[in-house]
C-alpha positions in Angstrom: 4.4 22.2 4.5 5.0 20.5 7.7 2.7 19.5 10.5 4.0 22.1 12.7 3.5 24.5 9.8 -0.1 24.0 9.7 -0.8 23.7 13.5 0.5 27.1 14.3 -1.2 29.1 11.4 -4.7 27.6 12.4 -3.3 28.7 15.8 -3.5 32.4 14.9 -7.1 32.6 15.4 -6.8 30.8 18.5 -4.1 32.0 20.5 -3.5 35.4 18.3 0.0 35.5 19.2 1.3 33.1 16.8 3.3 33.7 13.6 2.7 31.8 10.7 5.5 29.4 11.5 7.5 28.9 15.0 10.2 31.8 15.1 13.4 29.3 15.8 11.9 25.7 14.0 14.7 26.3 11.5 17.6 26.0 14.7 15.8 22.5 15.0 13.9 22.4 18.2 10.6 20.1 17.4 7.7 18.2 19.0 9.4 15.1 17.2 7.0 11.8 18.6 3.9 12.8 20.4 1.1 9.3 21.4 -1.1 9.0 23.5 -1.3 6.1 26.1 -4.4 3.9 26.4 -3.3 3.4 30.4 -3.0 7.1 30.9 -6.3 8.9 29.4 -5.5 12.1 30.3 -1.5 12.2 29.2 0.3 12.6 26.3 3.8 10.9 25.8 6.0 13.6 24.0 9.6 13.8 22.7 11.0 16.8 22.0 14.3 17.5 20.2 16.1 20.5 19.6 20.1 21.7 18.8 21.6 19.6 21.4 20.8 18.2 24.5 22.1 21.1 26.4 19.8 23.6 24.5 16.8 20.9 25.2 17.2 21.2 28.6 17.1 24.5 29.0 13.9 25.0 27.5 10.3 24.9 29.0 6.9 22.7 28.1 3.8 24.3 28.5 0.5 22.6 28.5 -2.6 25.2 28.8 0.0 27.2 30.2 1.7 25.5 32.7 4.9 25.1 33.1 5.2 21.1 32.6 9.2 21.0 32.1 10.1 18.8 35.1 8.2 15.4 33.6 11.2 15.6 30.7 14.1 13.5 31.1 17.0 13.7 28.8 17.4 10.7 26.1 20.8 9.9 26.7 23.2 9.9 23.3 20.5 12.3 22.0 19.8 15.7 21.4 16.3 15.2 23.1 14.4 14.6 26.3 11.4 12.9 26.4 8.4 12.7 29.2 4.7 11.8 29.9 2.3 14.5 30.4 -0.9 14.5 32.4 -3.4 17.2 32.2 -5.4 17.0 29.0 -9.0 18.4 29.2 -12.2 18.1 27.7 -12.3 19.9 24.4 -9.1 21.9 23.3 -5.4 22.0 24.6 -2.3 23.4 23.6 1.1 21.5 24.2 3.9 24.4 23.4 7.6 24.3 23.7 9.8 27.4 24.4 13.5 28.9 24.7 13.5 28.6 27.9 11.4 31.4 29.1 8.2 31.4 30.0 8.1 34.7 27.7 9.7 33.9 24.9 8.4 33.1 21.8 7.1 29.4 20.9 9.4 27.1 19.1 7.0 24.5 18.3 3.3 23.5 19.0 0.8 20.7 19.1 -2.6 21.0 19.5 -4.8 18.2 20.7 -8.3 18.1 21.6 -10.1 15.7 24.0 -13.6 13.6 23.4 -15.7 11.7 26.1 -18.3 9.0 26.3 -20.8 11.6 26.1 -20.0 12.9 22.5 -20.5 9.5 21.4 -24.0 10.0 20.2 -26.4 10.9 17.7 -26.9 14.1 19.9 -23.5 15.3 19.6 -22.8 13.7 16.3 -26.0 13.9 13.8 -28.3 11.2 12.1 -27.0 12.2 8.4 -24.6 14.0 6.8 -25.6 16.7 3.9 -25.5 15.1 0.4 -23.3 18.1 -0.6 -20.6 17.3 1.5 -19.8 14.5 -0.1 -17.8 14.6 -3.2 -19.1 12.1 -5.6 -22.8 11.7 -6.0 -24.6 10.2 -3.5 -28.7 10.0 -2.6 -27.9 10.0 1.4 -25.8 9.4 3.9 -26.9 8.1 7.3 -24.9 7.6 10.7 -26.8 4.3 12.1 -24.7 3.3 14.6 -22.1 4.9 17.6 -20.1 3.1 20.1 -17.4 4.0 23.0 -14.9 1.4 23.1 -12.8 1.7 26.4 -9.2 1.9 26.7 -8.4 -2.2 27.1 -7.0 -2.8 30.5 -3.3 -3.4 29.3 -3.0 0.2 28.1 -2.2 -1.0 24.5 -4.8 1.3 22.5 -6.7 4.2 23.6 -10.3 4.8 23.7 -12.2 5.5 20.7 -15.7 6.4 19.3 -16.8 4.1 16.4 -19.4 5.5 14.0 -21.0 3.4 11.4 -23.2 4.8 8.8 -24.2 3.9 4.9 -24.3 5.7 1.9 -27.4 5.3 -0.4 -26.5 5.4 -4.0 -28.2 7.4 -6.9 -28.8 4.2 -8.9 -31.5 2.5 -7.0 -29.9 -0.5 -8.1 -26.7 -0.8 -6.9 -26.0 -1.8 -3.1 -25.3 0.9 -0.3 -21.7 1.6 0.8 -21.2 0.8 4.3 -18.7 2.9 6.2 -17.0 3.1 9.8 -15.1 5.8 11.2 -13.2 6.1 14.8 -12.4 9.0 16.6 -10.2 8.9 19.0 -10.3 10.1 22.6 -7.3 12.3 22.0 -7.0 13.6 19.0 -4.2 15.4 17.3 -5.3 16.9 13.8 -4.8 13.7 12.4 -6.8 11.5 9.5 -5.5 8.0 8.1 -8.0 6.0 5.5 -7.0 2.4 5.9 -7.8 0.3 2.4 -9.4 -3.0 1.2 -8.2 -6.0 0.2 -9.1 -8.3 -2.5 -12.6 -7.3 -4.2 -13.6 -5.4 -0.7 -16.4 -6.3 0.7 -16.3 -5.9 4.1 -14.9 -2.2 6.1 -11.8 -2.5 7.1 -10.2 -2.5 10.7 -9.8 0.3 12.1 -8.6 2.1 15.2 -5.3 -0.3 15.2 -3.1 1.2 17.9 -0.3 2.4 15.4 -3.0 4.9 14.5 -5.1 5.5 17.1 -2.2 6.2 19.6 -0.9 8.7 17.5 -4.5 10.6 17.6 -5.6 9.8 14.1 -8.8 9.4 13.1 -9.5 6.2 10.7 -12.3 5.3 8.3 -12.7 3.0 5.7 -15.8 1.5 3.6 -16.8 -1.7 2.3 -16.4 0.1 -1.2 -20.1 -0.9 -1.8 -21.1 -4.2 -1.7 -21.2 -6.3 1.0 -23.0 -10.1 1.3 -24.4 -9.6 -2.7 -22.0 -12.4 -3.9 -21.0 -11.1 -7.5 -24.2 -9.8 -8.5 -23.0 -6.1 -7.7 -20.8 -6.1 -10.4 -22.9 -6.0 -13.0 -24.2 -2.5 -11.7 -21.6 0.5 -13.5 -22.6 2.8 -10.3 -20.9 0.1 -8.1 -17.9 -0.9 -10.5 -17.5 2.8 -10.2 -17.8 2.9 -6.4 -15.6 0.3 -5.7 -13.2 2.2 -8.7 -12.7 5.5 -7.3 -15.6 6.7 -5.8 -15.9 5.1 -2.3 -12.3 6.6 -1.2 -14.0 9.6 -1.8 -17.2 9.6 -0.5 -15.6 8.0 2.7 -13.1 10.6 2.9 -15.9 13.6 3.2 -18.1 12.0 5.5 -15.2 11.4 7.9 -14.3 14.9 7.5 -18.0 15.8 8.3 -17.5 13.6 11.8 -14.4 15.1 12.4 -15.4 18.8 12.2 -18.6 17.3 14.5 -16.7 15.9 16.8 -13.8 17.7 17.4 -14.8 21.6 16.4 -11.8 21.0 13.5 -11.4 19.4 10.7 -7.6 17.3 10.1 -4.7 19.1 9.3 -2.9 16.0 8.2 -4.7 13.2 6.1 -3.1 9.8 5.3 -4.0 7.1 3.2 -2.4 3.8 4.0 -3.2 0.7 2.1 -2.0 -2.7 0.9 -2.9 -4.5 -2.6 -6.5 -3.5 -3.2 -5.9 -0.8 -0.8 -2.4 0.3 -2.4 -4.0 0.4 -5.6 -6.8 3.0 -3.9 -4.3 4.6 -2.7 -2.4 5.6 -6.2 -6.0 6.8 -7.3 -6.1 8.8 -4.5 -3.1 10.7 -5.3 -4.0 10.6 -9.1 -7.5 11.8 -8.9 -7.8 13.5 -5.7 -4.3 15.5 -5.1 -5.1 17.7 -2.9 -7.1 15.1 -0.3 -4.5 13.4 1.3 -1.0 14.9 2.7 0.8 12.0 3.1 -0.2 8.2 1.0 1.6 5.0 2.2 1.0 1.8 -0.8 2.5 -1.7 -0.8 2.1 -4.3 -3.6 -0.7 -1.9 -5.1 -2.5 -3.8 -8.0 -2.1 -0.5 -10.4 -3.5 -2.4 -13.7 -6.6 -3.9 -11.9 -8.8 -4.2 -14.9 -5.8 -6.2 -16.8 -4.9 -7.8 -13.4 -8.4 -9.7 -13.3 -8.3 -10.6 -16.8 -4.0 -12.0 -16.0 -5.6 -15.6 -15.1 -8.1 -16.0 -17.8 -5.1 -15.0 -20.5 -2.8 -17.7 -18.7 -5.9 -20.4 -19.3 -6.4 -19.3 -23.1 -2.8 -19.9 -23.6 -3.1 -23.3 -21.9 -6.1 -24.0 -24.3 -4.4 -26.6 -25.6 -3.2 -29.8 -23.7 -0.1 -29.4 -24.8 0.8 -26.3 -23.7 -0.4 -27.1 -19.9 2.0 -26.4 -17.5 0.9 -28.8 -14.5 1.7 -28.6 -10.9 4.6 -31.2 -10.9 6.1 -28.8 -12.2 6.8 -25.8 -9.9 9.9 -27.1 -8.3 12.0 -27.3 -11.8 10.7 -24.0 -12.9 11.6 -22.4 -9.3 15.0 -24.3 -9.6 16.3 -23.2 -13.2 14.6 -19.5 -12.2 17.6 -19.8 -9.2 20.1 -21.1 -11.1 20.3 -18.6 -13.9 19.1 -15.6 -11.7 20.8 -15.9 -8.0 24.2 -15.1 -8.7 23.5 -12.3 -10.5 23.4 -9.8 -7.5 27.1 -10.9 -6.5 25.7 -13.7 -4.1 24.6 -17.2 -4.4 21.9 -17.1 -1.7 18.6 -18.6 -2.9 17.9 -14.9 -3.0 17.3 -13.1 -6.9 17.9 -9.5 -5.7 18.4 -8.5 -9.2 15.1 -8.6 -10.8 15.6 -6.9 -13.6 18.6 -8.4 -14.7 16.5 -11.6 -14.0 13.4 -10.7 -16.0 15.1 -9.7 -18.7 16.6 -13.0 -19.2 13.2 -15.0 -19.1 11.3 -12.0 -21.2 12.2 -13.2 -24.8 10.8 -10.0 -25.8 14.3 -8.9 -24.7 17.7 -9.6 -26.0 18.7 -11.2 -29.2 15.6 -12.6 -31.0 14.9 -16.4 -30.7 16.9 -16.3 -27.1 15.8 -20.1 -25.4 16.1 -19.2 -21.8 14.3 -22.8 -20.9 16.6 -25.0 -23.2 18.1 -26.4 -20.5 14.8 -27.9 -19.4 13.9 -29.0 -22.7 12.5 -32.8 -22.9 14.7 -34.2 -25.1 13.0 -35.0 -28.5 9.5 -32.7 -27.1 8.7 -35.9 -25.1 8.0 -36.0 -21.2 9.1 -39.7 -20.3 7.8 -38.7 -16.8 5.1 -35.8 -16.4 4.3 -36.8 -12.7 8.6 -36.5 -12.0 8.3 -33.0 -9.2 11.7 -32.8 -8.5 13.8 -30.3 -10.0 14.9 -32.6 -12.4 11.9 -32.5 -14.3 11.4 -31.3 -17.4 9.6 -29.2 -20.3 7.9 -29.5 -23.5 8.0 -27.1 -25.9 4.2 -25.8 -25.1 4.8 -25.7 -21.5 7.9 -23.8 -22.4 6.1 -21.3 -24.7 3.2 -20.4 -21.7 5.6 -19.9 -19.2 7.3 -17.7 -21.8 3.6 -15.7 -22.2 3.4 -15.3 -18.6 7.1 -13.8 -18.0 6.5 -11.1 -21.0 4.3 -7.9 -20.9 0.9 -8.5 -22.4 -0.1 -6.3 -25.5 -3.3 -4.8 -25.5 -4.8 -4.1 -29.1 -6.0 -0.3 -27.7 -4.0 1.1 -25.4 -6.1 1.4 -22.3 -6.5 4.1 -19.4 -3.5 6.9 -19.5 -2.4 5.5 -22.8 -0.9 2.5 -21.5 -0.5 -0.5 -24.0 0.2 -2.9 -22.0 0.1 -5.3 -18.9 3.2 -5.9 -17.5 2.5 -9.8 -16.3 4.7 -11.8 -14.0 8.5 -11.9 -12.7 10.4 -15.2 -13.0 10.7 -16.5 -9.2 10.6 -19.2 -6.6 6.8 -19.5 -6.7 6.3 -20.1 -10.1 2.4 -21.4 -9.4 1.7 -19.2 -6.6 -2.0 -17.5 -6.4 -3.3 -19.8 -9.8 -0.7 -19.1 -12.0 -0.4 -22.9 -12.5 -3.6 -24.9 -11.9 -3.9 -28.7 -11.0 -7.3 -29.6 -13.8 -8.7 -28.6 -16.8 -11.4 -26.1 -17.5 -14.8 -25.2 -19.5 -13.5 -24.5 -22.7 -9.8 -25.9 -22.6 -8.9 -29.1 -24.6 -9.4 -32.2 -22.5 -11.8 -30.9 -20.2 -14.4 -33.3 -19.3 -18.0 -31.5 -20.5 -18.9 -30.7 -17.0 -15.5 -29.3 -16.3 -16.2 -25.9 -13.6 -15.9 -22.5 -15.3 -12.8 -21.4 -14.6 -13.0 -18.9 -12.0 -10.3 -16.9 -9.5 -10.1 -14.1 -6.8 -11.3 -10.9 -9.5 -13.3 -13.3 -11.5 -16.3 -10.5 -10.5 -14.4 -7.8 -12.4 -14.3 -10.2 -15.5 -17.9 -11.5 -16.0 -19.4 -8.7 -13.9 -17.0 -5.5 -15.1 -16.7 -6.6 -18.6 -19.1 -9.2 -19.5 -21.7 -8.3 -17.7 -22.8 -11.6 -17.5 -22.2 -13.5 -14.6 -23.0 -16.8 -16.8 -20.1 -16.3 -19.0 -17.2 -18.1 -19.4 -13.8 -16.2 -19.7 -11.7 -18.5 -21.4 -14.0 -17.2 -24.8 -12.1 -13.6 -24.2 -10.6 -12.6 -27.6 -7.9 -9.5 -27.3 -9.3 -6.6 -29.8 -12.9 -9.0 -30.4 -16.1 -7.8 -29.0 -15.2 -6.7 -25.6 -12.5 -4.5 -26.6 -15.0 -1.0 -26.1 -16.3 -2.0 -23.1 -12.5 -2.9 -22.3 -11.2 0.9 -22.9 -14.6 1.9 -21.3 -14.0 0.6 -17.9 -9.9 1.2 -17.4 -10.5 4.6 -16.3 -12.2 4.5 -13.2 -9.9 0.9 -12.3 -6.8 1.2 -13.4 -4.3 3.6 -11.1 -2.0 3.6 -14.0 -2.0 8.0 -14.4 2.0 8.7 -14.5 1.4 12.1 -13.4 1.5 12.7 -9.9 2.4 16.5 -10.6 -0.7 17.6 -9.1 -0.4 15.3 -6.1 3.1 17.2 -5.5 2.4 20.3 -6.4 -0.1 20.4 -3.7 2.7 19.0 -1.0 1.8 14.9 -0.8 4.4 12.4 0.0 3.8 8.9 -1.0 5.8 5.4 -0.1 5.2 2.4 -2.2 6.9 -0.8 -1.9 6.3 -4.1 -3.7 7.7 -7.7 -3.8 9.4 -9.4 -6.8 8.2 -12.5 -5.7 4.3 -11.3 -5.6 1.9 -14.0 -7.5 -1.3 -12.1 -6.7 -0.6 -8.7 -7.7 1.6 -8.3 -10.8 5.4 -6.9 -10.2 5.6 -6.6 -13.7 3.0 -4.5 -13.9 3.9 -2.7 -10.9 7.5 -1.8 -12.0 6.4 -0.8 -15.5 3.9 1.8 -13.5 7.3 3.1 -11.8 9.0 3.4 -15.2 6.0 5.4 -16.7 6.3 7.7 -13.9 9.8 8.2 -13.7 9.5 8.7 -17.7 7.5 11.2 -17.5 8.6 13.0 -14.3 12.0 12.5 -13.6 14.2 10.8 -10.9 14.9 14.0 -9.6 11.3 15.2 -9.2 9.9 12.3 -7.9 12.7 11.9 -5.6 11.2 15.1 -3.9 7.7 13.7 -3.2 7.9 9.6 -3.6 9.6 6.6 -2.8 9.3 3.6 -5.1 11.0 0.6 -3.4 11.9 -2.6 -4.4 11.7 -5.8 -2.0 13.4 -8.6 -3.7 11.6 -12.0 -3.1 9.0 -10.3 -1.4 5.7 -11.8 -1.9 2.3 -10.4 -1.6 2.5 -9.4 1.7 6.1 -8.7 1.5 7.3 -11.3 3.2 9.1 -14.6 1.8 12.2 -16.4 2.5 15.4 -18.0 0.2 15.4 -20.6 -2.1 16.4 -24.0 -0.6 19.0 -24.2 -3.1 21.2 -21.9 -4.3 22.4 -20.8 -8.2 25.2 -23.2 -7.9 22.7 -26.0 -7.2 23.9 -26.4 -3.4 21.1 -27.2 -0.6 20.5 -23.6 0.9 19.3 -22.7 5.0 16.3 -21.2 4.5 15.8 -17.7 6.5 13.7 -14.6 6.4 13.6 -11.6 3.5 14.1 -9.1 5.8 11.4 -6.4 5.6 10.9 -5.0 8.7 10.3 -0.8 8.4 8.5 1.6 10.1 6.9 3.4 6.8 3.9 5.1 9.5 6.8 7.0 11.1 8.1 7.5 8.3 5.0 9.1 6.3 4.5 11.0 9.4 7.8 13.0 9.6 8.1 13.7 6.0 4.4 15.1 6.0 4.6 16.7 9.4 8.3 17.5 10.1 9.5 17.8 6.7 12.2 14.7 7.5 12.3 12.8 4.5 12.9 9.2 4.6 16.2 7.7 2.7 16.3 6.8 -0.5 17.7 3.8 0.6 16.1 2.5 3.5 17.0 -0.6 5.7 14.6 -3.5 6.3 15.4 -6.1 8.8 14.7 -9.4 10.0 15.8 -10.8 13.2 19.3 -9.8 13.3 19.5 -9.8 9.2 19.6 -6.4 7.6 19.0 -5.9 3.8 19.6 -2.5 1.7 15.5 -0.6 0.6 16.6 0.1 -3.0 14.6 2.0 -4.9 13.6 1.2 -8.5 15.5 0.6 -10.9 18.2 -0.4 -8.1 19.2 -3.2 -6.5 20.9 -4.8 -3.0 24.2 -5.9 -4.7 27.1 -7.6 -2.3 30.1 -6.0 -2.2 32.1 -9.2 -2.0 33.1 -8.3 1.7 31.5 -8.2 5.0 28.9 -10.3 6.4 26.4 -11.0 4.3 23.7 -10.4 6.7 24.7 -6.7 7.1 23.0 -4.0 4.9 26.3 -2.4 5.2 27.4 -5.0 3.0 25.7 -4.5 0.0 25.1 -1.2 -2.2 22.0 -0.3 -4.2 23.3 -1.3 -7.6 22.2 -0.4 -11.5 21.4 -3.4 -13.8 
């Protein structure tokens, strides 16, 4: 159902002269962009689009009525004309674009309703919200704090009303989630959830100007806990809040404000997120379908409860000394990674654009059993005659051979875990082989040749480890035993973490879109992990079906936050110019006109960089060059099979 869709049959009750859909919205004609400018506070910037240009012109722009037309001018090469429109009021207002006659049916409609200083307030807006609004369990929920931010004087962002407020939790023990919510001066039906990062912590921005422009209200949470260090994550309530739970509870309450606010409540609700925030995301769509129209993820960390534990399984196989792989390292790994795996997409670039083909080679899982895809790095006779050498000359003794093998091969779990999965999907062979921990520079509690006060070893989710699992802050990972003691509490605790459900029937049954993208060269999150989520889905589903609904792109050599540039040397061991991944793309728009338009993005989308362009393939697929044509032109390459 598009955005239009929904505007005009809440319109009915309105206006009464409405059908259920705008009579000629089939022939094309369409509010297709509609912001609103921080340096104009009463104006909305519109485009409309229709037939062709001619048939544009012809037709008339009403706002509350009056005849507006005359601020269009045409877009020249387009079938649209775009223009500024003044005139908004306090409360509601109708934008509405006819054949031509003042008469006529409506072709299309947006509705947009206008807040001032003076709704900022507890007055206008409430001290609480009812416990019953909220969909997960909460003891209370307070609004402590509102403020009218001003339109900056550059015109970049329109004004906005911030509301903070907690939520109290039913286990007296575990900390209050803290929560913000804007709502924007002009506001066009329109809700986006921005998510966390990391472990949370902390609400995220809101109000950026890609979303508040387009009249969307944002909220976001601290996903309960804030300034408690790790001691929170002993407390199941607040694993559980920063799980699932939080999305949810933060998505009511800025219903509530909306519906406050602006008379209305959304009729087009976005989630858009990045790594912690991708991975809330997914569970968005997987436990909550019908909450969100339209989901936008990149590098989501699906398998989070296997994704904390990733590190700790990398130190146990290091155990011993011999098997340390040390910093010195990372330049001979990356090297021999680009000099079996670069030319494989028909290029020798410093770029591996065919991952799979790639991780197949370094998973010895794979392929012909007792496959050596390091023997060219071998020390000769298992002896290192220089372990400080870090140039790519260096090389590798059989233990540090057999745990780089462990980290470039899925993990098996002895129970499968959430959704039946059975396993973790670990790392991709790349460039940045020690990226994020994978390779550390000493020796830990518990490993051999650790000095007796040697730290703990501790990373980014360490929390989710000792707190989730443990429950023991004290602990120390490296005594983790796949299948031992903590294997219950292991199965216990994947369900409300992991966003690992394959089934996103519900999600588009009830008419969601989701975008997710990830980087093969991510050493936070796990691309293996990631990809092997794709598969399950695409198992289960179809390409077909999920082509309807979803998007799963690959970014070759992307890293965690989907940037990352070529190898200095290339797969035929010549000194490579540097430049950009490209990964420029507009995924807001995007989202947008799929949810609201019914324009669904490519399947093959085009990133860019400067004046590089790359093909968006989706998974399983590929950017393969043709062998012609410059090879900084998307149209050079097609999206290829492995």
């Amino acid at each position: 159902m598009t955005f239009q869709l929904k505007c005009l049959g809440a319109a009915v009750a309105l206006l009464g002269t409405l059908a259920a859909q705008p009579a000629l919205a089939i022939n094309g004609y369409d509010f297709e962009t509609f912001t609103f400018p921080g340096s104009a506070p009463d104006a909305t910037t519109v485009t409309i689009t229709g037939p062709s240009q001619a048939l544009v012109l012809r037709s008339t722009v009403l706002l509350n009525g009056k005849n507006v037309t005359s601020l269009f001018v045409p877009v020249p090469g387009t079938a649209s004309m775009v223009g500024t429109v003044p005139g908004l009021v306090a409360g509601a207002n109708t934008l509405t674009l006819l054949s031509g006659k003042t008469s006529s049916a409506p072709l299309a409609q947006v509705r947009v309703q206008v807040i001032t200083q003076a709704d900022c307030n507890a007055a206008k807006l409430g001290t609480a919200i009812p416990t019953s609004a909220i969909g997960e369990p909460v003891s209370g929920v307070n609004l402590t704090g509102f403020v009218w931010t001003a339109a900056p004087a550059n015109g970049s962002n329109q004004a906005y009303c911030r509301v903070n407020g907690n939520m109290t939790p039913i286990d007296p023990a575990a900390p209050n989630i803290n929560f913000g919510v804007t709502l924007p001066q002009r506001w066009a039906y329109r809700y986006a959830q921005m998510g966390g990062g990391g472990m949370n912590g902390s609400v995220p921005g809101l109000a950026g100007a890609d979303y508040n422009n387009r009249g969307m209200a944002t909220a976001g949470s601290d996903s309960g806990h804030s300034g408690f260090g790790n001691a929170w994550a002993v407390n199941d309530e607040a694993m559980k809040n920063l799980g699932y739970m939080q999305m949810k509870k933060t998505r009511d309450a800025a219903f509530v404000l909306q519906q406050s606010a602006y008379g209305a409540t959304p009729t087009a609700a976005y989630w858009f997120g990045s790594s912690q925030g991708g991975r809330e995301g997914l569970t968005m769509a997987q436990r909550y379908p019908n909450d969100y129209d339209g989901i936008s993820v990149s590098v989501p960390i699906v398998n989070f409860s296997s994704l904390m534990l990733a590190p700790e399984w990398i130190r146990i196989q290091e155990k011993p000394l011999a098997n340390w792989v040390t910093p010195a390292k990372r330049t001979a790994i990356a090297t021999e990674v680009i000099r079996q795996c670069d030319g494989l997409d028909g290029l020798a670039d410093g770029v591996i654009n065919n991952y799979m083909a790639c991780r197949a080679i370094f998973d010895v899982t794979q392929g012909a059993p007792g496959r050596q895809p390091w023997a060219a790095k071998r020390c000769p006779g298992n002896v290192d005659p220089n372990p400080a050498d870090t140039t790519a000359a260096a090389c590798l003794t059989d233990g540090q051979i057999s745990t780089l093998q462990f980290t470039h091969q899925r993990y098996f779990f002895a129970t499968p875990l959430a959704f039946n999965n059975p396993s973790f999907g670990m790392w991709l062979p790349g460039t940045d082989p020690g990226g994020s921990g994978l390779i550390e520079s000493q020796r830990y509690r518990g490993q051999e040749g650790a000095a007796a006060n040697a730290p703990i070893h501790s990373h980014l989710g360490i929390a989710g480890v000792t707190g989730f699992l443990y429950q023991d802050l004290n602990a120390n990972p490296l005594d983790y035993v796949e299948g031992g003691a903590l294997n219950d509490r292991r199965v216990a605790i994947s369900p409300f973490l992991d966003a690992t459900d394959p089934n996103l029937n519900p999600f588009r049954a009830s008419g969601g879109k989701l975008l997710s993208v990830i980087g093969t060269n991510d050493t936070l999150a796990s691309p293996g992990s990631q990809l092997d989520y794709y598969q399950s889905v695409i198992n289960l589903m179809g390409q077909g079906t999920l082509d309807q609904f979803a998007r799963f792109w690959v970014m070759p050599m992307g890293n965690h936050g989907l940037g990352g540039t070529s190898y200095n040397v290339n797969g035929e061991g010549q000194p490579n110019t540097t430049f950009n991944i490209p990964n420029s793309l507009d995924r807001v728009t995007m989202l947008v006109n799929w949810v609201e338009r019914g324009v669904a993005p490519p399947l093959t989308a085009t990133v860019t960089s400067g004046a590089r362009s790359l093909p968006l393939c989706q998974y399983p697929k590929y950017p393969r060059y043709n062998g012609t044509g410059s090879v900084t032109d998307a149209a050079s390459y097609s999206c290829a099979n492995l």
